[in-house]
Every structure is written in structure tokens, then in C-alpha cells.
N, C-alpha and C positions, 0 to 999 in steps of 0.2 A: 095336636093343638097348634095353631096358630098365631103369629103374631102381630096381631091384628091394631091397628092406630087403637082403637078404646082400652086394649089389653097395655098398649105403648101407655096412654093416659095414665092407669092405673101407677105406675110408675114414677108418676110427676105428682100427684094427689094421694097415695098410697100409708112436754112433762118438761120443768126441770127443779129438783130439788138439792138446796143446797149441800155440795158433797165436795171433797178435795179432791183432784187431779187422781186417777190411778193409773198407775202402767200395768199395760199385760202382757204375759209374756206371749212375742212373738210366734208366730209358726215360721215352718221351714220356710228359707225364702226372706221372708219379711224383717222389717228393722222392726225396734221397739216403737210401740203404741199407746196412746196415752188416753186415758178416758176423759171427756172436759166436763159433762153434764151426767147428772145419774137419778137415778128414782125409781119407786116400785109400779106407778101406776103411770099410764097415758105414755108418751113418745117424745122426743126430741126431735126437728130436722131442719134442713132447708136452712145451714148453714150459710154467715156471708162474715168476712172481716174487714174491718176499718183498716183505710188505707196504711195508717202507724202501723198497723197487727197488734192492737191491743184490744180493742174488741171485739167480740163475738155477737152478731146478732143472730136470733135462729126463732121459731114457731115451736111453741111447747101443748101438749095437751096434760099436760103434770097436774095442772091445777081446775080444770073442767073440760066438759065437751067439744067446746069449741078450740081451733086454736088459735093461739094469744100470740104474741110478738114481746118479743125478749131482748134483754142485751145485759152482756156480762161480759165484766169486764178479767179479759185472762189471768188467772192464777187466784182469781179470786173463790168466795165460796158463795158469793150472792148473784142471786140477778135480780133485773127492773121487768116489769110489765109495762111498754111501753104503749099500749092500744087500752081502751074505753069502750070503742064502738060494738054493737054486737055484731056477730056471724064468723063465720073463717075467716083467716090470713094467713097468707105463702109467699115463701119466693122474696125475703128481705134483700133491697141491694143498696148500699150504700152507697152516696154520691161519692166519686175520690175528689173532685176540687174543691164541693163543701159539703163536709162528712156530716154537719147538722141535718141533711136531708135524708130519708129514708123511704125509697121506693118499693111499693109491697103489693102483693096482689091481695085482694078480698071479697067477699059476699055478701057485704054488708046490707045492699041494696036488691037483694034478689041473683042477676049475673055475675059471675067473674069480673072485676075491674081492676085498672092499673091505680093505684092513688100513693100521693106524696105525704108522708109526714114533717112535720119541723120536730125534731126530737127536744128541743131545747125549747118548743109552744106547746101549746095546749094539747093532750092526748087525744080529743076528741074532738080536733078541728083537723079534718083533711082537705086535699086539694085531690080532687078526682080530674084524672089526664084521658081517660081513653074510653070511645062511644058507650055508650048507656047501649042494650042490647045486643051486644057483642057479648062473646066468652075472651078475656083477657088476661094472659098469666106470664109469668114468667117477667117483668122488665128486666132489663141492663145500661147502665150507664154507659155515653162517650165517655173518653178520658179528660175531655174539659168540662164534662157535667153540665152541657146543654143541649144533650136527644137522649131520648131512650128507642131501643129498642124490646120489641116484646112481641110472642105468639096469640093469632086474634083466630077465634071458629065463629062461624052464624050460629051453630050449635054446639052443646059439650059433647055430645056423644058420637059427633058425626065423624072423627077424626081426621075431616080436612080444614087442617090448621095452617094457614101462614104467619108472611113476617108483616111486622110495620114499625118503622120509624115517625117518631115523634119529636120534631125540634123547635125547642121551644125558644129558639133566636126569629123564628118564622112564625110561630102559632100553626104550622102543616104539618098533617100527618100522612106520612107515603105508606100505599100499602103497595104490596107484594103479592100477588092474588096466587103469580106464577112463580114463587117460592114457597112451598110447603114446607116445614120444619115447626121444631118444639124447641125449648128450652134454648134460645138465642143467648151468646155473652159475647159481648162488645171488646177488642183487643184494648190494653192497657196503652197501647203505643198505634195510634192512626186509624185505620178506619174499616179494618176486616173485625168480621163477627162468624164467631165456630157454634154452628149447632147441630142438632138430632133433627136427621132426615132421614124416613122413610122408603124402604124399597116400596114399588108397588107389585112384588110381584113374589114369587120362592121364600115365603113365609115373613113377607113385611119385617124384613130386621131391619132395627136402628141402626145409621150409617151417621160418622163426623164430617161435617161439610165445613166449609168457610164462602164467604163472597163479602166481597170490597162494596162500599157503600160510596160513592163517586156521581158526585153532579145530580143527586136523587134519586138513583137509582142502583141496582143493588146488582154487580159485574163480577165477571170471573168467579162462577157459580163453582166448586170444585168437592172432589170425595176426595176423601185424605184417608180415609180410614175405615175400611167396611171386611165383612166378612160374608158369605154365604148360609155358613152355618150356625150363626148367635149374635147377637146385637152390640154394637157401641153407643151412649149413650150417657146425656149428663155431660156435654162438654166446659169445662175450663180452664181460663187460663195462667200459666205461669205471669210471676210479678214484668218480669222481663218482656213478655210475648213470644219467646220461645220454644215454647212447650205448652201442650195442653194435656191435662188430668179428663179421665171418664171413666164410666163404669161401666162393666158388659153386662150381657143377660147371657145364662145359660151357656157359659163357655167353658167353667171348671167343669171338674170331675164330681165335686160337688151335688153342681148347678145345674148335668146339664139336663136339659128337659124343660126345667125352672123359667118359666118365661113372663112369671108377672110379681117377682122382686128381682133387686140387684145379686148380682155376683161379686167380683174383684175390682179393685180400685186398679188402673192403668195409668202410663203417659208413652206419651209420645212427642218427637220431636213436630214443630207445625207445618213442617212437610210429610209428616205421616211415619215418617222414620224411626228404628230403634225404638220399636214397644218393647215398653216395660212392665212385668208385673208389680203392683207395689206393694198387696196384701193378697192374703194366699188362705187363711180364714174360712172355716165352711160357713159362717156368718152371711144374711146378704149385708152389703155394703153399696152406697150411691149416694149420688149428690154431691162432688167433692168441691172442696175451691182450693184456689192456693193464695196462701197470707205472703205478706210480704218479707214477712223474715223466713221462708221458706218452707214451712210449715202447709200439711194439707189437710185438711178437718175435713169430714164425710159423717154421714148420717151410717150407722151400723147396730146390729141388734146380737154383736157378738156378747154382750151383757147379759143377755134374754131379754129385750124391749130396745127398739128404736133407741139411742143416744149419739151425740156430738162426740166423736175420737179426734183424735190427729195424729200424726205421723212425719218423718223427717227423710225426706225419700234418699232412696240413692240411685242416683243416675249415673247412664252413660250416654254415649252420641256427642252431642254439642260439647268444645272444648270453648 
């Protein structure tokens, strides 16, 4: 079996009811892990937190088929339904200069699109940012909250996916034709962005990239982190810009073979340095981000169903 761009997709596209925090106990290797969202039916995922780190926003199928946009605020036992519209939604990412906005991918319209919420207006007044008949997923905020970047295909299925910025000081949007990747996030500090980049070749494994976004155009294209034999994937980043979180495919002992869920949560320094394993879990596990009070929440089905964990890592490398 191969790992094929649409098997990659499966991966990016692949519930919450009110419950209090649980811890579980660690496996060897790992620190303690905390359950945030729980339920019997549907999934959690597609974790993002508010710049404070007080909130959680994340996509639940807990409550119907489709999935819905959430926000919960940590420690709490409730959340909000924050969408009206019908079809899917993924990929919440909050603006960090003004956290009233939320940018989310959906289907509401037939395609994949990028659209903006005002969390604090109406749930069912969007602002739709990115071409009508394009496949659109994934945005990410600049650190002043005026570009996104986000992964654009002519087709879903075709798995040549690139980049595009969208700044909306210009009303332009730069595409990327000659950057292929998936799940792009924007550094907290200046102007690099880490994503999942495909080999084309010795079983299409996901590779972590970075390149510098400079004068409109998208420089010093670079592999930080790849393997031959299993995937990286899911990049992001530390509050700092120091480090980057992501999840492999088929790399435990586990997993390996496994190549259409996650495996282990990782970091690495942002020059690619001192990987670490952060969860050890025959669970899959992906999707990580990291809060700002240091905390790293991942989508995991060590529960048995898809839910929002987090964990408090421990690192080495960077002094």
C-alpha cells in the first residue's frame, strides 16, 4: 500500500458532550494527558486555541451528521455551537490580533471554501474569502491578522494541492502553483509558514517544509523534517516560533503499515533538530497545535472515538 496524495487527504478530512476534564494514565515515555471533550457518539477534531489559551475551538459530529463548529471555553463543562449554516466545517483558526474572527473551511456551497466568521455577529452571516470553484482548506492567520494562508486543488481528489496567500491590506491573492503542500500554518513571529509536503516518489510520504513569504512571493522553500520510511505531517507551531508539533504516519511499532490515520504526536526544534516523541499510545493521534500557555491539544481516539486531549510536553534542545 501506498501513500498516495488522496490517502494524504484522508488524513485532513478523516461530537462534544458535556463532561469534565479526565487524565489518563500515561504510557511509557509520555507525561500525563488530559481528556478535554468526551462523548459516545460522532468525533471531536480539528483543534485551534485562543491566543489567551482559554479557548478551545474545534468541529464536533456529537450532535448530527454534519460537522458543526464549537467553542469551549477550557475547564469548562459546556460548549457553544457557533455555525447555523448547513454542510461541513474544518480547520477553525482563530485570528491572534482579533480573536472575534474565526476562519474555518466549509461546504456549505457545494466546494471546499475558506470563510470568515465574526463570532460575537450573527451565526449565519459569513464572509466567504477564497474562489468559488476551487477545493479550499485549511487557512492560517499572519501574526497581525491581515493574510491568510491556506491549501487550494482544481479538484478534491486530484491530490495536487498548493499554496495561496490572501491579503487583505491588498484585496490579492498570490497563488503558488509551484508550491504543492497541505495543511500550511503561518509562524507566530514574521513571515515563515511550516507545512505537509509530499514526496513524489518512494511511497509519497509526508515531509515538514517551511518557506518565507517576502515581497509576494514564497522563498527559501526548505525540508526540515522527512523520512523515507513513514510520514510527518500536521505541522505546528510553538507559541514562541521555536518549535514545531506534528504527527507521523506509520512510524510506531504500532502503526507501522498504518498509513491512512495518525500515529504519535512529535516536536522538533525549527531547524528540524532534537525530535521528540511526545505520546507513545497505540491510539492514532494528529492534528496537534500548541496553546499558549504551553499546552498541546491533538485530536486522539485513545478514548475509543475521535476526541480533543492535551498534554504538557517535555522538551529538550532549545535552552
Amino acid at each position: 500500500m501506498t501513500y498516495r496524495p488522496a490517502i494524504a487527504f484522508l488524513l485532513l478530512t478523516a461530537g462534544c458532550n458535556p463532561s469534565p476534564p479526565r487524565r489518563s494514565e500515561p504510557d511509557e515515555g509520555e507525561t500525563s494527558v488530559t481528556q478535554v471533550t468526551s462523548g459516545r457518539f460522532g468525533e471531536d477534531k480539528d483543534p485551534d486555541i485562543s491566543p489567551d489559551g482559554k479557548t478551545l475551538y474545534f468541529v464536533s459530529t456529537s450532535h448530527g451528521e454534519t460537522s458543526e463548529l464549537f467553542m469551549k471555553k477550557i475547564g469548562s463543562n459546556t460548549s457553544m455551537r457557533l455555525t447555523t449554516i448547513p454542510g461541513d466545517k474544518r480547520f477553525p483558526k482563530v485570528n491572534p490580533a482579533s480573536p472575534r474572527y474565526l476562519a474555518f473551511s466549509t461546504n456549505t456551497r457545494g466546494s471546499w471554501e475558506i470563510a470568515i466568521l465574526d463570532i460575537s455577529g450573527d451565526p449565519g452571516r459569513l464572509q466567504f474569502v477564497s474562489e468559488q470553484g476551487m477545493q479550499s482548506l485549511h487557512p492560517s492567520w499572519s501574526p497581525d491578522g491581515t493574510k491568510l494562508v491556506y491549501c487550494a486543488a482544481d479538484d478534491f481528489g486530484s491530490g495536487q494541492w498548493f499554496l495561496k496567500i490572501l491579503d487583505f491590506t491588498t484585496g490579492r491573492t498570490h497563488t503558488f502553483d509551484e508550491v504543492d503542500g497541505l495543511l500550511p500554518v503561518w509562524s507566530p513571529h514574521g513571515n515563515t509558514i511550516v507545512f505537509q509536503r509530499m514526496k513524489h516518489r518512494d511511497g509519497w510520504y509526508g515531509a515538514i517544509w517551511t518557506a518565507e513569504f517576502q515581497s509576494g512571493s514564497l522563498r527559501n522553500l526548505t525540508a526540515i523534517f522527512s523520512s523515507d520510511d513513514w510520514a510527518a505531517i500536521n505541522p505546528s507551531w510553538s507559541p514562541d516560533g521555536r518549535r514545531i508539533v506534528f504527527s507521523t504516519v506509520g512510524k510506531s511499532r504500532s502503526h507501522a503499515g498504518v498509513l491512512n490515520e495518525g500515529d504519535d504526536i512529535w516536536v522538533i526544534d525549527a531547524d528540524g533538530s532534537h525530535p521528540t516523541r511526545l505520546t507513545t499510545h497505540p491510539a492514532a493521534e494528529w492534528l496537534p497545535v500548541w496553546s499558549s500557555d504551553g499546552l498541546v491539544y491533538f485530536a486522539s481516539n485513545r478514548s475509543g472515538t475521535n476526541r480533543i486531549w492535551s498534554l504538557k510536553p517535555k522538551l529538550t534542545g532549545i535552552e
